[in-house]
MARBA-3410 file (N, C-alpha, C, O; in Angstrom, 1 decimal):
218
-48.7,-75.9,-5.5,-47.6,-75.4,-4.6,-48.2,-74.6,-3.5,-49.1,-73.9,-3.7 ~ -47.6,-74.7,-2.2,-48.3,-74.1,-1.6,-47.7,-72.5,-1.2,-46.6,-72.2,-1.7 ~ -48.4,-71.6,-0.3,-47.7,-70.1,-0.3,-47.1,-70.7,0.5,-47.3,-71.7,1.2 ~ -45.7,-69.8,0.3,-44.2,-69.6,0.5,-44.5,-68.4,1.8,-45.1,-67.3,1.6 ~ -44.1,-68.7,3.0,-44.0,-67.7,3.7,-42.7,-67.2,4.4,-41.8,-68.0,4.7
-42.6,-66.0,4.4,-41.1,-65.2,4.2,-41.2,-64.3,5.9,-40.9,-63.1,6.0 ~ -41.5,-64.8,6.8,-41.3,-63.4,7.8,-40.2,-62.3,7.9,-38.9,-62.5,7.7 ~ -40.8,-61.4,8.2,-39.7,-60.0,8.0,-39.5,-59.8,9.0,-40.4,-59.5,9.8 ~ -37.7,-59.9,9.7,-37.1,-59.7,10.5,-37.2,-58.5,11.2,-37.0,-58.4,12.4 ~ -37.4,-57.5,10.5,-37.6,-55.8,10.7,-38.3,-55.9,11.6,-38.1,-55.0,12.5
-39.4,-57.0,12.0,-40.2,-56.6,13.5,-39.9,-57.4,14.4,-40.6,-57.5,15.4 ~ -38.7,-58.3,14.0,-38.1,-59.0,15.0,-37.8,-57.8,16.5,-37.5,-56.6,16.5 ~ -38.0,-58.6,17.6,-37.3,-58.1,19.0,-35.4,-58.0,18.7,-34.7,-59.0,18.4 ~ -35.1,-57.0,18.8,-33.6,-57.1,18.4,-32.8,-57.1,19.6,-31.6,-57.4,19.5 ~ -33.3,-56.9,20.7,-32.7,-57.4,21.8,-32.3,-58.9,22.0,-31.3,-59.3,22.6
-33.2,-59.6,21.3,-33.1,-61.4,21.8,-33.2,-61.8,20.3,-34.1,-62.5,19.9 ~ -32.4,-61.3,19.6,-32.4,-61.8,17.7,-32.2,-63.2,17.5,-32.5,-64.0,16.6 ~ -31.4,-63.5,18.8,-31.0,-65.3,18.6,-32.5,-65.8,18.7,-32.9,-66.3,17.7 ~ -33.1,-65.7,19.6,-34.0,-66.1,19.6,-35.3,-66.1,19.0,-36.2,-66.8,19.2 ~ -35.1,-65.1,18.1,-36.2,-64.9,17.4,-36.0,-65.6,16.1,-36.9,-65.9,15.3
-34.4,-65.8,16.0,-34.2,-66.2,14.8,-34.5,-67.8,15.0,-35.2,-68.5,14.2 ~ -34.1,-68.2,15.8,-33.8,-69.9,16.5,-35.6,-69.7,16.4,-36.0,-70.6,15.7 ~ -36.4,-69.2,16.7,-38.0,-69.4,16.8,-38.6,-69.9,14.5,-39.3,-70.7,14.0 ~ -37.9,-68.8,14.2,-38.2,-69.1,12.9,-37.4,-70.8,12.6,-37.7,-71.8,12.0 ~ -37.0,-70.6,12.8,-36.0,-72.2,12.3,-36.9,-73.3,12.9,-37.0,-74.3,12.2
-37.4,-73.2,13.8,-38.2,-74.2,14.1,-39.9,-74.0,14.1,-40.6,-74.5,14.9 ~ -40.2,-73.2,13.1,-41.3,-72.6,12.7,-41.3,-73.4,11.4,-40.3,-73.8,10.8 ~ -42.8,-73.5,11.0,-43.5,-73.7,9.4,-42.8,-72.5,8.7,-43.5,-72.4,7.7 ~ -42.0,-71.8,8.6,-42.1,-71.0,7.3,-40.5,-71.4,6.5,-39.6,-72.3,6.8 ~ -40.6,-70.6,5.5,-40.1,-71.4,4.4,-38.4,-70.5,4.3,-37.3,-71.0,4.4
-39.0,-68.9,4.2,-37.6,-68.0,4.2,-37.6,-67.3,5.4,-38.4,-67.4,6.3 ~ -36.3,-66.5,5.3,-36.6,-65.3,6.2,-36.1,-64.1,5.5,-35.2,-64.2,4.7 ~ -36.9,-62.7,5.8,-36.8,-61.9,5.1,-36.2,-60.9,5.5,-36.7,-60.6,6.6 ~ -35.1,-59.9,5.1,-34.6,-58.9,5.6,-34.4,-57.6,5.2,-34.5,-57.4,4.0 ~ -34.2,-56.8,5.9,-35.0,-55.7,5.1,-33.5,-55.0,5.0,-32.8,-55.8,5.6
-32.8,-54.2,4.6,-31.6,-53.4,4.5,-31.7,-52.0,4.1,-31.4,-51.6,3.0 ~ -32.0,-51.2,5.0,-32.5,-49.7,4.6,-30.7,-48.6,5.0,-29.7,-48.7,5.7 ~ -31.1,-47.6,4.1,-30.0,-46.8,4.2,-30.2,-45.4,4.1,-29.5,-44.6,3.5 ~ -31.6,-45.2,4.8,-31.8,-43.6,5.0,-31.6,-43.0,3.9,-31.6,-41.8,4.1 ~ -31.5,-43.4,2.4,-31.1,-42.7,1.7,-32.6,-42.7,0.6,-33.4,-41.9,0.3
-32.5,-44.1,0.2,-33.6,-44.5,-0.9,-35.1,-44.9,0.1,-36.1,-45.3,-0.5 ~ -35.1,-44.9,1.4,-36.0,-45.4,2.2,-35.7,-44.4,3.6,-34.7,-44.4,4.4 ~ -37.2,-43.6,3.6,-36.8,-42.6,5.1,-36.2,-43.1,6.2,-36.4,-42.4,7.2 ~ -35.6,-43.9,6.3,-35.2,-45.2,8.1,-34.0,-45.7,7.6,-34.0,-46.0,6.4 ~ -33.0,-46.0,8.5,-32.2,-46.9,8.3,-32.6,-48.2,9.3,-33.3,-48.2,10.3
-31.8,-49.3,8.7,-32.4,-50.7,9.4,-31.0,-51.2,10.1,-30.3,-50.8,11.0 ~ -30.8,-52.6,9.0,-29.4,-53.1,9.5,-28.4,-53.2,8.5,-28.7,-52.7,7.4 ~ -27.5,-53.8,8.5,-26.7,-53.8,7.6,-25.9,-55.2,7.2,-26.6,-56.3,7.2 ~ -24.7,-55.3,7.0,-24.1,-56.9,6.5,-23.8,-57.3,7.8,-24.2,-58.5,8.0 ~ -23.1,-56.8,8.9,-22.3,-57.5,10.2,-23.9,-58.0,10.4,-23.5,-59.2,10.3
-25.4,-58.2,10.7,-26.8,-58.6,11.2,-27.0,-59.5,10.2,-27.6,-60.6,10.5 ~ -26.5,-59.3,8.7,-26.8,-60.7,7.8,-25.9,-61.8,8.4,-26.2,-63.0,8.6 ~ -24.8,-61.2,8.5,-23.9,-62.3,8.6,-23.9,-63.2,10.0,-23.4,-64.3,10.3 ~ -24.5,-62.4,10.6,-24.8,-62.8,12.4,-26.4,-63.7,11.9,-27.0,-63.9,12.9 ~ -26.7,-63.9,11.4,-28.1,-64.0,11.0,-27.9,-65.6,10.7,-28.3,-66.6,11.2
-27.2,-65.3,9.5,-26.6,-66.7,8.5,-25.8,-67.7,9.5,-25.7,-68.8,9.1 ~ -25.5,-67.6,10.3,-25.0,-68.1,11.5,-25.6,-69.5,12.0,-25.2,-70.7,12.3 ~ -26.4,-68.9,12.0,-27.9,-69.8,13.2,-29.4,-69.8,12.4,-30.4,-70.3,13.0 ~ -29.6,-69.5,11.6,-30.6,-69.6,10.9,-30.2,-71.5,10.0,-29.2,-72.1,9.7 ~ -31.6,-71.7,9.9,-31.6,-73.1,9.1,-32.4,-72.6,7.5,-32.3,-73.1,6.4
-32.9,-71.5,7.8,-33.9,-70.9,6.4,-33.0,-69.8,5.5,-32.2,-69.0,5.8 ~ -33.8,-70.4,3.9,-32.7,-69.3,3.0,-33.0,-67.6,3.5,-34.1,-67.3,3.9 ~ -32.0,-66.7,3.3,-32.7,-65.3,3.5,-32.7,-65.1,2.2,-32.0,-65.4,1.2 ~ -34.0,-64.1,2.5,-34.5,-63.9,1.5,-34.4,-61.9,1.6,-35.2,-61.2,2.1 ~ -33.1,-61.5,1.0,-32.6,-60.0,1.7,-33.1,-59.2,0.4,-32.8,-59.5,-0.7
-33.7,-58.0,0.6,-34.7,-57.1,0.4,-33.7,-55.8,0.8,-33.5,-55.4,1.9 ~ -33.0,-55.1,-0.8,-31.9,-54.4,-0.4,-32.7,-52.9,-0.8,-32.9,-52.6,-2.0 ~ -33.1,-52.2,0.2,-33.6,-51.0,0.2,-33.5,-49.7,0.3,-34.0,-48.8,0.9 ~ -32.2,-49.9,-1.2,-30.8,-48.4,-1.1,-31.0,-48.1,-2.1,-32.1,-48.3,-2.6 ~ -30.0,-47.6,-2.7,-29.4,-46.6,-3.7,-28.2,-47.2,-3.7,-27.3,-47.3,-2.9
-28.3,-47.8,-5.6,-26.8,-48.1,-5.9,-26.8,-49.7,-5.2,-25.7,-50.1,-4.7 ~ -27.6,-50.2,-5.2,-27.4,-52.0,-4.9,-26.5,-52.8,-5.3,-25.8,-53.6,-4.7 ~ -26.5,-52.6,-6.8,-25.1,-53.4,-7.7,-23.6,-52.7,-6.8,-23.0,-53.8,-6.8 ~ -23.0,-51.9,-6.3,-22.4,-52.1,-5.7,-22.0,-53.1,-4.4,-20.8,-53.2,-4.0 ~ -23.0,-53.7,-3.9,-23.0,-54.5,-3.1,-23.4,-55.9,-3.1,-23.7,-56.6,-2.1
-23.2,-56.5,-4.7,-23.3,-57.9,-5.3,-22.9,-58.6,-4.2,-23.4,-59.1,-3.3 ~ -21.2,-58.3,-4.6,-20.3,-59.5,-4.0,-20.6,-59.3,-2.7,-20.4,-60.4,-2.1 ~ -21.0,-58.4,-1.8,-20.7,-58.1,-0.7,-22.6,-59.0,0.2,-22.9,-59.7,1.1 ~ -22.9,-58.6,-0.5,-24.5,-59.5,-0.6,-24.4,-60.9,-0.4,-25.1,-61.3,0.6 ~ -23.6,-62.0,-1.3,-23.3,-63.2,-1.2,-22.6,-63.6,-0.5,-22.8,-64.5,0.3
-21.7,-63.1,-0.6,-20.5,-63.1,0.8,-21.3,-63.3,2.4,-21.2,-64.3,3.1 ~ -22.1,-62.1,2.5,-23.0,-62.2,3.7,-24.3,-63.2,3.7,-25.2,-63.0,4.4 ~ -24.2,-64.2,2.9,-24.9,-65.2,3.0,-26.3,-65.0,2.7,-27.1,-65.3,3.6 ~ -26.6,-64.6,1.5,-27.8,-64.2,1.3,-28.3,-65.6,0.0,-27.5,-66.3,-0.5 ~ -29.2,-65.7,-0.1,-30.3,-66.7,-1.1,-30.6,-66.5,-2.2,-30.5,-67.2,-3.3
-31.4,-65.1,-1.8,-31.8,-64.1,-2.7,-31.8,-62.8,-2.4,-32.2,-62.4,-1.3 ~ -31.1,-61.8,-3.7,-31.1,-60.8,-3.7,-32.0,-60.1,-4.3,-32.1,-60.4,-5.5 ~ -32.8,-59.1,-3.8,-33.9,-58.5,-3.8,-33.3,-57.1,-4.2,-32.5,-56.7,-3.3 ~ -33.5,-56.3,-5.2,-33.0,-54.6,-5.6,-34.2,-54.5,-6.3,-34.8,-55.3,-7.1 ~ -34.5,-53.3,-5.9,-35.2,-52.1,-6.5,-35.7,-51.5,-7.8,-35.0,-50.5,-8.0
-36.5,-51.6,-8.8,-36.2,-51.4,-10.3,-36.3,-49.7,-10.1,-35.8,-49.2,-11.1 ~ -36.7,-48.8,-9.1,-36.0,-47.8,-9.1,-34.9,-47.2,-8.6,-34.7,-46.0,-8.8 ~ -34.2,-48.1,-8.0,-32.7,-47.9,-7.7,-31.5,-48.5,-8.6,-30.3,-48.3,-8.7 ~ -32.4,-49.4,-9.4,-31.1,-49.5,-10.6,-31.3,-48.8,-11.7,-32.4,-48.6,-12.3 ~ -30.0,-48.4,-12.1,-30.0,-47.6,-13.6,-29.9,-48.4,-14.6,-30.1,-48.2,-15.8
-29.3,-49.6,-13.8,-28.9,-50.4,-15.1,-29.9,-51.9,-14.7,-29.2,-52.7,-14.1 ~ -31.0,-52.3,-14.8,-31.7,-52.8,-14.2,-30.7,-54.6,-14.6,-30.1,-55.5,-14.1 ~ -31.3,-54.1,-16.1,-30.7,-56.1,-16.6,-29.4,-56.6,-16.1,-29.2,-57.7,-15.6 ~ -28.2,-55.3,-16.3,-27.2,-55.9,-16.0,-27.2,-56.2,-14.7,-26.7,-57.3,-14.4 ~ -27.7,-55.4,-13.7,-27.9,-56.0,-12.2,-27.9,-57.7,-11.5,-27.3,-58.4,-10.8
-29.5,-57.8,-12.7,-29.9,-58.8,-12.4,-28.4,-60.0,-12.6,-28.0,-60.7,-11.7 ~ -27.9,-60.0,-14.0,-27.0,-61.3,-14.2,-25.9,-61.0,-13.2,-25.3,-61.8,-12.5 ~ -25.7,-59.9,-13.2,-24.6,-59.7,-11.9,-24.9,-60.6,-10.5,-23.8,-61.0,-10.0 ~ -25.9,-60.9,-9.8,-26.7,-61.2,-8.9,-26.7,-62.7,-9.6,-26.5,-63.7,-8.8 ~ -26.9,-62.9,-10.5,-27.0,-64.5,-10.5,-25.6,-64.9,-10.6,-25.1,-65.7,-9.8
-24.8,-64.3,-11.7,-23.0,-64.8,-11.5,-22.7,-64.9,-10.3,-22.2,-66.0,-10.1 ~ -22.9,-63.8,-8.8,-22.7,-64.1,-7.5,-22.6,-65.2,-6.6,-22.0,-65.4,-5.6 ~ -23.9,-66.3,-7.4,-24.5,-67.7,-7.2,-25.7,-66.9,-5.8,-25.5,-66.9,-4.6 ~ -26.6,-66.4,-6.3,-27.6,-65.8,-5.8,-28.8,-66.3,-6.6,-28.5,-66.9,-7.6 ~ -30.1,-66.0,-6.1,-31.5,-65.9,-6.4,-31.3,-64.0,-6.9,-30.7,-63.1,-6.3
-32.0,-64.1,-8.1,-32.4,-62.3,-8.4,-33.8,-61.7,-8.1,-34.8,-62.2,-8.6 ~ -33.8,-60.8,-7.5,-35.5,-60.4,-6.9,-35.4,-59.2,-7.3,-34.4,-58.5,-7.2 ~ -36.8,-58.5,-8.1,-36.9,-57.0,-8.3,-37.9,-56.6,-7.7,-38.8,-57.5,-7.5 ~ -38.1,-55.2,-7.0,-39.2,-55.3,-6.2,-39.4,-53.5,-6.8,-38.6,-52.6,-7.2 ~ -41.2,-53.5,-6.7,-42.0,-52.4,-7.5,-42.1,-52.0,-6.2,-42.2,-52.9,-5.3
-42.0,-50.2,-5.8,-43.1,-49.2,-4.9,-44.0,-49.2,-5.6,-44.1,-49.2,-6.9 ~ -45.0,-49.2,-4.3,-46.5,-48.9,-4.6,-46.9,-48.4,-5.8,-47.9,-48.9,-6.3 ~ -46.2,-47.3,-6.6,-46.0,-45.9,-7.5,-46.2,-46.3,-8.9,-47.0,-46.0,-9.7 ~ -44.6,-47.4,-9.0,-44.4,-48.0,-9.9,-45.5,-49.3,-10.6,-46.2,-50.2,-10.2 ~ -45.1,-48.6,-12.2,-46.2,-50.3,-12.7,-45.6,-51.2,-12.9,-44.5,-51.3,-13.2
-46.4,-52.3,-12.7,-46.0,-53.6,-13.6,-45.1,-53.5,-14.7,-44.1,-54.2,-14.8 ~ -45.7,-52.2,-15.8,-44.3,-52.5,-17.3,-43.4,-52.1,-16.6,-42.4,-52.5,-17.1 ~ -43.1,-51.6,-15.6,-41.1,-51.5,-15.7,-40.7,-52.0,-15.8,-39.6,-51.9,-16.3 ~ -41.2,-53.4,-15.2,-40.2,-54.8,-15.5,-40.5,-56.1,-16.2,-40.3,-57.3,-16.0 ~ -41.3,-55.3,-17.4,-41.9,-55.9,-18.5,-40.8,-57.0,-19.2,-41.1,-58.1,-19.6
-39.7,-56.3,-19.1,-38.3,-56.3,-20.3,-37.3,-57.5,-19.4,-36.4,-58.2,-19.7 ~ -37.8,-57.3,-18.5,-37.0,-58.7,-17.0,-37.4,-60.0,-16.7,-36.8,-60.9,-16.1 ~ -38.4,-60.0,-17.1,-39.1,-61.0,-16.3,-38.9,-62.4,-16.4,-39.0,-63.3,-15.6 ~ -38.4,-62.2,-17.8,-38.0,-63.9,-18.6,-36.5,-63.8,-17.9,-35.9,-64.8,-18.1 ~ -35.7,-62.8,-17.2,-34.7,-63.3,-16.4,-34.2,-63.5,-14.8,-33.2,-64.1,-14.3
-35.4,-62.7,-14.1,-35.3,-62.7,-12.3,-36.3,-64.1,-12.1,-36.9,-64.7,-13.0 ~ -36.3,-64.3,-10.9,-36.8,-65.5,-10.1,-37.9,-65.2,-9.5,-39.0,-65.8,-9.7 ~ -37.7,-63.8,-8.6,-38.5,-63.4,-8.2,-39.2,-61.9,-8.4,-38.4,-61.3,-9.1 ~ -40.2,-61.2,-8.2,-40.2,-59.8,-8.1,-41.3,-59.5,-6.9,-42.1,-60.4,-6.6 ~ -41.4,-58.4,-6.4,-41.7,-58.6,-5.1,-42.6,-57.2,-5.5,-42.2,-56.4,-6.4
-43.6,-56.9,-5.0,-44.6,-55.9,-4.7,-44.8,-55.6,-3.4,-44.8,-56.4,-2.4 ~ -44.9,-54.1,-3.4,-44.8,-53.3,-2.3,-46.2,-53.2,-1.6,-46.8,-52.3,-2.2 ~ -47.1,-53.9,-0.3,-48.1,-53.2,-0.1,-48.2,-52.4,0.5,-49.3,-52.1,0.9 ~ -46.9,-51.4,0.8,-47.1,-50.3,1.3,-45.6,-49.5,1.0,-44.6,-50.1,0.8 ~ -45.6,-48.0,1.1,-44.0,-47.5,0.8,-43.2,-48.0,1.5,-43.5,-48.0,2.7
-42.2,-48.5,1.3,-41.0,-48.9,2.1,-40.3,-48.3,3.0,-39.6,-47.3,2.6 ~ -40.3,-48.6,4.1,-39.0,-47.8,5.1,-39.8,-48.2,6.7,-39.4,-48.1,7.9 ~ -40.9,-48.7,6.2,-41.8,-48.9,7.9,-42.2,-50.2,8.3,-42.7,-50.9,7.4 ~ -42.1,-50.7,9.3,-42.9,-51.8,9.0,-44.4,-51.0,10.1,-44.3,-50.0,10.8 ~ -45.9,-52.0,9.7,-46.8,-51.8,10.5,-47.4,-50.6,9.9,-47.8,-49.7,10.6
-47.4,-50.6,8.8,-48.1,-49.3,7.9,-49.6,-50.1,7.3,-49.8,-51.3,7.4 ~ -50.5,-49.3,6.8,-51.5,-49.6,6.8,-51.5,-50.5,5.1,-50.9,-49.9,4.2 ~ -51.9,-51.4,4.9,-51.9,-52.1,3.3,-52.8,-51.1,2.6,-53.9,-50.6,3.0 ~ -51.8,-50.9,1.3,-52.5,-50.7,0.4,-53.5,-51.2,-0.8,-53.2,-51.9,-1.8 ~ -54.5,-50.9,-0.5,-55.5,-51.7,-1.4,-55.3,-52.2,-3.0,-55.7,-53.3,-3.4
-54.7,-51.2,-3.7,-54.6,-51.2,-4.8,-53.7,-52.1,-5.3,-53.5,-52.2,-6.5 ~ -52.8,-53.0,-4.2,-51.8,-53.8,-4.3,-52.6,-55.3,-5.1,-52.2,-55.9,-6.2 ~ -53.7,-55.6,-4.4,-54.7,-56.7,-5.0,-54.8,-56.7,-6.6,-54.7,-57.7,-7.3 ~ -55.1,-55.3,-7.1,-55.2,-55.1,-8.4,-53.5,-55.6,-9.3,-53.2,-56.3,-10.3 ~ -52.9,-54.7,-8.2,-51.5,-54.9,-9.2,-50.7,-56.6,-8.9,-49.9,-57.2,-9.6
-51.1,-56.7,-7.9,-51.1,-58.5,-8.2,-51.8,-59.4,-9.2,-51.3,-60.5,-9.5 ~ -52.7,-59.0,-9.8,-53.3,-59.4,-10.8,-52.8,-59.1,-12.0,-53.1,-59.8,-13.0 ~ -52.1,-58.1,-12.2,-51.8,-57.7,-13.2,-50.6,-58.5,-13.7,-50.6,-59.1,-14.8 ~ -49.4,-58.5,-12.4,-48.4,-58.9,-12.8,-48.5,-60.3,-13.0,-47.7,-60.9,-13.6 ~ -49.7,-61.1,-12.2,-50.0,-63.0,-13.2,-50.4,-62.7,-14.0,-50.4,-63.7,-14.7
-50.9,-61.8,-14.5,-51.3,-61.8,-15.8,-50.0,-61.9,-17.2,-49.9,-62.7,-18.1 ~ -49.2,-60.8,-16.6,-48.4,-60.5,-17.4,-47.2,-62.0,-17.6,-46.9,-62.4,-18.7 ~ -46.8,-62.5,-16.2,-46.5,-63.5,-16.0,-46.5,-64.6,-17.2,-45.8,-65.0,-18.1 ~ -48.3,-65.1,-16.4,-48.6,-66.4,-17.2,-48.6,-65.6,-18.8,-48.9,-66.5,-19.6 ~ -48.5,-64.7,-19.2,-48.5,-64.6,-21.0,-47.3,-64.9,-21.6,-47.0,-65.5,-22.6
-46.3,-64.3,-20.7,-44.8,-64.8,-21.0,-44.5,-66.2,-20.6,-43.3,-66.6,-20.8 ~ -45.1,-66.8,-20.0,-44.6,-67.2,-19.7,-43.4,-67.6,-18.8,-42.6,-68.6,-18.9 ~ -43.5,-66.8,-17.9,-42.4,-66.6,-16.9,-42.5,-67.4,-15.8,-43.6,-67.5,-15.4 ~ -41.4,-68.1,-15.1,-41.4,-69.0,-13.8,-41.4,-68.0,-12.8,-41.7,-68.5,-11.7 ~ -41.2,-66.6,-12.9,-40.6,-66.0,-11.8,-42.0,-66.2,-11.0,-43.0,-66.7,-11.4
-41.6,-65.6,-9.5,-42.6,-66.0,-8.3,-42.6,-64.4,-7.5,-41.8,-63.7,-7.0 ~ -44.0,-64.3,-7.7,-44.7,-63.2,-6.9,-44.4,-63.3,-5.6,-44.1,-64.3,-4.9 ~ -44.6,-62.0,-5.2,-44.1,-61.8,-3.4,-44.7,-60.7,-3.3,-45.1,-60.1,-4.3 ~ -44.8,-60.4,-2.2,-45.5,-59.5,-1.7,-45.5,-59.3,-0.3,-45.7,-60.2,0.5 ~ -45.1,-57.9,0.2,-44.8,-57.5,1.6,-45.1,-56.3,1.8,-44.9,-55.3,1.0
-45.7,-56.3,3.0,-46.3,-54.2,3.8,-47.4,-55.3,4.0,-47.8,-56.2,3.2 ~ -47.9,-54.9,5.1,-49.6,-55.0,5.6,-50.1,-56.8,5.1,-51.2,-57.2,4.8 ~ -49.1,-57.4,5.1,-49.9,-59.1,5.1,-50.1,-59.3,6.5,-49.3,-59.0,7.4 ~ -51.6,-60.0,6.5,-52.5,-60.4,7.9,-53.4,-61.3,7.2,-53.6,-61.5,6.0 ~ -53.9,-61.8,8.1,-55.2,-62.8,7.8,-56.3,-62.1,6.8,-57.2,-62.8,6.3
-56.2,-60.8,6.6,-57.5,-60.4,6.1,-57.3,-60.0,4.7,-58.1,-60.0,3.7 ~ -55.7,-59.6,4.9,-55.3,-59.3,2.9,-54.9,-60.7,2.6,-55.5,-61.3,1.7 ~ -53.9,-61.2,3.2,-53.5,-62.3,2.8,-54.2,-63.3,1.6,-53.6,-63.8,0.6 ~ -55.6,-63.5,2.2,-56.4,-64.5,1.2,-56.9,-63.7,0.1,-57.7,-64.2,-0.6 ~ -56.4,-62.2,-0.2,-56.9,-61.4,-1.7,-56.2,-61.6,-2.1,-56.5,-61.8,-3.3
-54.8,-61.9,-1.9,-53.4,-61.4,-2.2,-52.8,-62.8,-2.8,-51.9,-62.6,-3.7 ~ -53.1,-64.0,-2.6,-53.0,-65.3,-3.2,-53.9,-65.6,-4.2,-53.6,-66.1,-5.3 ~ -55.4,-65.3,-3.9,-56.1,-65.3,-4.7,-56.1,-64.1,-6.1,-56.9,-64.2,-7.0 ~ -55.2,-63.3,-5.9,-54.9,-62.7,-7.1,-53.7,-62.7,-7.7,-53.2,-61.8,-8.3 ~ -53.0,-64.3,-7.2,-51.8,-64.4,-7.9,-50.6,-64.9,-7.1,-50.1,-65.9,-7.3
-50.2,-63.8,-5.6,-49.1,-64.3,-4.6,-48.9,-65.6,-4.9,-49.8,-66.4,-5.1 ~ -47.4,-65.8,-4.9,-46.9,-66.8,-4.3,-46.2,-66.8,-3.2,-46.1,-67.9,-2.6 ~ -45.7,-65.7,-2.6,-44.9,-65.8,-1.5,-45.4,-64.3,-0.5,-45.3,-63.1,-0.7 ~ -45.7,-64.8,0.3,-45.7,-63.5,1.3,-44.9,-63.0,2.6,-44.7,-63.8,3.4 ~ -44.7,-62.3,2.7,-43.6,-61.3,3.2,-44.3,-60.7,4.9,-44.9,-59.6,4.9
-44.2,-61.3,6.2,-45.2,-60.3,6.8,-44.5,-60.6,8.1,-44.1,-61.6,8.7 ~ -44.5,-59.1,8.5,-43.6,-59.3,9.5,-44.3,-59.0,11.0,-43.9,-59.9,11.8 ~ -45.1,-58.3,11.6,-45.5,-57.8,12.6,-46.5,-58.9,12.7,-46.5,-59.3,13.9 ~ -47.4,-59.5,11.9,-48.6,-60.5,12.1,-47.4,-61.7,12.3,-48.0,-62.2,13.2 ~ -46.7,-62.2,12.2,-46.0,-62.9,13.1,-45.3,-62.9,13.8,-45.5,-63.8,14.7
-44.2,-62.2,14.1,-43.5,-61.3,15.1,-44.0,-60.9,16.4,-43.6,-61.1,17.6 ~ -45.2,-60.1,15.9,-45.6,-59.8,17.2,-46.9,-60.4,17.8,-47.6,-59.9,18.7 ~ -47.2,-61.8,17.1,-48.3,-62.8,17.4,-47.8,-63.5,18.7,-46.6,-63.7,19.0 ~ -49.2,-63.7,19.4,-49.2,-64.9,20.4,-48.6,-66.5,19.9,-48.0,-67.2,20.7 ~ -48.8,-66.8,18.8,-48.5,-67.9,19.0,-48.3,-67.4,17.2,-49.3,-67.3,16.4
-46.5,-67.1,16.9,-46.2,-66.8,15.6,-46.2,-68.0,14.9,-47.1,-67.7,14.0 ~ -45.8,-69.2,14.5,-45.9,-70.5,14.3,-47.7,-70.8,13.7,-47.9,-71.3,12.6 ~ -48.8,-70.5,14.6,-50.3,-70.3,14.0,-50.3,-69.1,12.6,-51.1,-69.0,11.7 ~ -49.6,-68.7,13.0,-50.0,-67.7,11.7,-49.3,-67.8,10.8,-49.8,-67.4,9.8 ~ -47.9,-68.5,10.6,-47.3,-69.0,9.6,-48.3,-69.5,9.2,-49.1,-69.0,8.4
-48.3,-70.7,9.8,-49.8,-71.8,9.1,-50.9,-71.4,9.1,-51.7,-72.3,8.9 ~ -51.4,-70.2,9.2,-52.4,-70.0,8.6,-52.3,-69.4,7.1,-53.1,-69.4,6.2 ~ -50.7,-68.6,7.3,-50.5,-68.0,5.5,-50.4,-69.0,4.8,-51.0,-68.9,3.7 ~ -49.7,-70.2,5.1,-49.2,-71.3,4.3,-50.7,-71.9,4.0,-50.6,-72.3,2.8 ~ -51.6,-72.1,4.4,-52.5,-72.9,4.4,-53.9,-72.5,3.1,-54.9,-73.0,2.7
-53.0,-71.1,2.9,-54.0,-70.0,2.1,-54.1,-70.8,0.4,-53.1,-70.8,-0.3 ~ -55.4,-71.6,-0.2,-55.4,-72.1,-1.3,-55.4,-71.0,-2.8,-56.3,-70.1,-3.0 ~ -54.6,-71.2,-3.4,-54.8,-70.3,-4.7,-56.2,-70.8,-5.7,-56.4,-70.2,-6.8
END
């Protein structure tokens, strides 16, 4: 299979979004990724549903939405409605982690959990045989263009580890600080999908660097 590449909208030009969006659509990549901050569980706020739903519009790629609040399960139906693929919540913003997740699939959604840097692998020891996806943080959430965290390599390994023992289909992800230079640690220790927004965004020729993540052999 080859890496799944997800660019993050967050470093989209938001002046000319049609265009940036219409650039991914006719780009190598596979999703697109959105970030949803609410100043509350993440120092920044971002965008909200009226930008998904403007989004879902003109896009040809699933989003792949990355909900970066407090209290997510409130906003199931409101998530699908806005045309989302997959939904991405926080295993420290839910209290109720499991029920989340079936909540999110009854919606007719993809379920994504995603670890801060902080957090380990066991939190979502007890999940795994039920989400799609779970996503690793290479850097604290709320920024884009922050510096990668190293220790993300390690905890990518950990969680194929944990993965292939269970047995689990779900698919690794990973976003903060993917570029050409983590990128090939970050597959080679498991990635399936990466998440990167400024190394395409703000590339000369964003389309080369898709295909260069896509191109990255496990």
């Amino acid at each position: 299979m080859s890496i799944i590449v997800s660019p993050s909208l967050l470093s989209a030009d938001f002046l000319h979004l049609d265009e940036q969006v219409r650039m991914i659509n006719d780009s190598d990549a596979d999703w697109l990724h959105l970030d949803v901050m609410d100043g509350v569980f993440v120092p920044n706020i971002s965008f909200g549903f009226p930008v998904i739903e403007a989004v879902k519009r003109i896009t040809t790629k699933p989003l792949d939405v990355h909900l970066m609040i407090v209290e997510p399960e409130r906003y199931v139906e409101k998530t699908a409605k806005a045309g989302a693929w997959l939904m991405n919540v926080h295993a420290e913003a839910c209290r109720h982690l499991d029920r989340t997740i079936h909540e999110i699939h009854d919606a007719g959604m993809k379920a994504g959990v995603t670890l801060c840097p902080a957090t380990p692998v066991s939190a979502i020891e007890n999940v795994v045989d039920d989400v799609d996806l779970i996503l690793l943080m290479g850097v604290n959430p709320g920024f884009s263009g922050q510096q990668f965290i190293p220790n993300t390599v390690r905890k990518t390994e950990q969680l194929r580890k944990l993965l292939d023992e269970r047995g689990s289909k779900a698919i690794i992800e990973v976003d903060g600080g993917v570029n050409a230079s983590t990128a090939p640690l970050l597959v080679k220790a498991g990635a399936d999908a990466l998440v990167s927004g400024n190394f395409v965004f703000k590339a000369d020729n964003p389309n080369a660097n898709i295909q260069l993540l896509k191109g990255l052999k496990k």
